[in-house]
N, C-alpha and C positions, 0 to 999 in steps of 0.2 A: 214644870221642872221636875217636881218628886215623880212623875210617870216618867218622863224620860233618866231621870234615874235609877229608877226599876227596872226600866227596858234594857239599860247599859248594863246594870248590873246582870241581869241572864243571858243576855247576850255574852258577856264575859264567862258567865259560869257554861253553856255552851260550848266556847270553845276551848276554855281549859278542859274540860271532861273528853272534848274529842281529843284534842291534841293528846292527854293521855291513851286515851285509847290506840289511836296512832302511834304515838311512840310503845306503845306495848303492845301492839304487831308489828313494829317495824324489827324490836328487839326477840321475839319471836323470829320472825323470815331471816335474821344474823346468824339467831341460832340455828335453825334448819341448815341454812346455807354453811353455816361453820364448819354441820357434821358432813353435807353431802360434797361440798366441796374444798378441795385442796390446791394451793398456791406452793409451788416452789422456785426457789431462785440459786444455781452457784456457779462454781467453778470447777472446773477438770484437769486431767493431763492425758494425753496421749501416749501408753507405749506402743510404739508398730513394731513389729515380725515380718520378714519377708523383703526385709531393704537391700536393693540392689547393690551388687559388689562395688567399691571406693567411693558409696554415699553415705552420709554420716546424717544422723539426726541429732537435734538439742535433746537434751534430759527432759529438760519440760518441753512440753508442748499446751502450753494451756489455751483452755477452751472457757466457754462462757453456754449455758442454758436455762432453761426458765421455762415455764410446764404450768396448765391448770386441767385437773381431772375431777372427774366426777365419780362421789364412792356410792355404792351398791352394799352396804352391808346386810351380812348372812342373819337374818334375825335380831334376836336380840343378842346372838354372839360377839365375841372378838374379833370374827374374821368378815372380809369383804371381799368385793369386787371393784377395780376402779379401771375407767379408763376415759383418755384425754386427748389433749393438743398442746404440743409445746417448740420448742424451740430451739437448737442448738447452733454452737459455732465452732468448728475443731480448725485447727492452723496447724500447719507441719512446717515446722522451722531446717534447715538444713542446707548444706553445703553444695548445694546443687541451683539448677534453674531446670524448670521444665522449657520442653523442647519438643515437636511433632517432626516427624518425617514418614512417608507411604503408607498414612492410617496409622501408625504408630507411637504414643506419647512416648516418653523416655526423661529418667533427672542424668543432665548435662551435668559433671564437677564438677566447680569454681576453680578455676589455678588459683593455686597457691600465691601469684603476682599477684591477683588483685583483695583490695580490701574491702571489705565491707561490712558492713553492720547487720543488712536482716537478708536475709531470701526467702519467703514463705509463701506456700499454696495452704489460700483461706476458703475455709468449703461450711455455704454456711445451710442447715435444715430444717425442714419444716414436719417434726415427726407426730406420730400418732400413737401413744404407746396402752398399753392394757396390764392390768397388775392384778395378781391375788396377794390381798392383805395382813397382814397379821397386827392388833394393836393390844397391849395388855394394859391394866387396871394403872398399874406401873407408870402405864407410857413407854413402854418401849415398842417400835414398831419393827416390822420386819414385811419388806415385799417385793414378793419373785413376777417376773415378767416377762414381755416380752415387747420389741418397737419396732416398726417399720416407718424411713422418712424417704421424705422429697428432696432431692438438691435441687438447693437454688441456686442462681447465679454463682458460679464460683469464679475468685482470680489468684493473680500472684503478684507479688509484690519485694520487689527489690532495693535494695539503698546501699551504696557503697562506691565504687570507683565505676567510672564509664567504659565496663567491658567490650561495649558496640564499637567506642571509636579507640577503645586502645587506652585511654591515660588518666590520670589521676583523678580528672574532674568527676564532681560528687554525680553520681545519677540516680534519681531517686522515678521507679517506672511503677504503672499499674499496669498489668496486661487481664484485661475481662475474660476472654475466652479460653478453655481451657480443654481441651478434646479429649474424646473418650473416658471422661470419667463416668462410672458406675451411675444410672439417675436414682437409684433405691439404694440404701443402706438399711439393715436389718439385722438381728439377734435377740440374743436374752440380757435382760437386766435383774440386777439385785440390788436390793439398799439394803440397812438395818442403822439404826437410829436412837437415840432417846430426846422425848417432845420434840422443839423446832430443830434439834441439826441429826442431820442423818448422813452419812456414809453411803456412794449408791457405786458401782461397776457394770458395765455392757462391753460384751465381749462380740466385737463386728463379726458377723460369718460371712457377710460381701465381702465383696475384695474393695480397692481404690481405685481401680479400671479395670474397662470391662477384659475380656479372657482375649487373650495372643494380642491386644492393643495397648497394652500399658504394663507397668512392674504389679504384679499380683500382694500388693501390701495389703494390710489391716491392723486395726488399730484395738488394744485392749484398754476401756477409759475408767480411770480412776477416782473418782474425785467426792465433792461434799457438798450438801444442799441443806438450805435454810426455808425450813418450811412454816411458817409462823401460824398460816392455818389452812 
């Protein structure tokens, strides 16, 4: 019995000493991964330029994105290098329905007869963006960029009166395919911040369809990101 007592007992002292051990590289690899990589999540809005004569856009147009990059910093300086994968969602709400005709998309205007609550082209991306960094002692960060994305499946989606047959009844439509739009979106981005919330804008230099097939829009995005680490 007192042997297997002694046994239990380094046995136990074994594996509390590993388990520290363990947990003081696990807390080590939090920290590494704290400094090299970055998580953010927020919201946006849309302003567009370039909207077709008697289509009206909402004030907001809010979006949703989410981002994880990995930072490169310059020494033991302030500054770095980062770049990632992330993820956006922009929607253009407005008084229109997209519409194709001879290779050609086009926003159709809602008469004024009918009602309805939403019309939106949801365009959602899969971007890859790159940043040079700035962080001070402070905490305040500051970082100029630049992103190129993928669109993915885009659609539109309507809810209001039943424009197809004419009358009151509610119609609520998804239509998936969406023609000629742009498959790349690209620009420059900027944030500037203090610790987790940050201020960021990207100014689109694509258009929203491609050239002589669609209204030549683009969108300047405004919004806020909550970056915890």
């Amino acid at each position: 019995m007192k042997r297997n007592h002694i046994s239990g007992t380094i046995l136990i002292i074994i594996f509390l000493v590993a388990a520290s051990s363990f947990s003081g590289q696990a807390q080590m690899v939090n920290e590494v991964a704290k400094k090299r990589v970055t998580i953010g999540v927020g919201m946006f809005n849309d302003i567009w330029f370039d909207i077709p004569a008697g289509i009206k856009t909402r004030t907001i147009n809010q979006g949703f994105q989410a981002f994880a990059m990995y930072n490169v910093p310059f020494g033991k300086s302030n500054f770095g290098f980062a770049i990632g994968l992330g993820f956006r969602a922009n929607n253009l709400y407005g008084n229109f329905l997209v519409k194709d005709t001879s290779n050609v998309t086009y926003f159709d205007r809602i008469p004024d007869s009918i009602n309805y609550k939403r019309s939106k082209l949801a365009m959602p991306w899969l971007e890859l963006p790159i940043e040079f960094k700035f962080k001070s002692k402070s905490k305040i960060a500051v970082g100029i960029g630049f992103k190129i994305a993928y669109l993915l499946p885009a659609h539109t989606k309507f809810v209001g009166d039943n424009y197809i047959d004419g009358t009151t009844e509610k119609l609520r439509v998804k239509f998936r395919e969406v023609k000629n739009l742009e498959q790349f979106s690209y620009g420059p981005t900027f944030r500037i911040g203090y610790r987790w919330f940050q201020i960021n804008a990207y100014y689109s230099i694509s258009k929203l369809f491609t050239k002589g097939n669609g209204p030549q829009m683009y969108p300047l995005t405004i919004g806020f990101l909550l970056m915890p680490f």
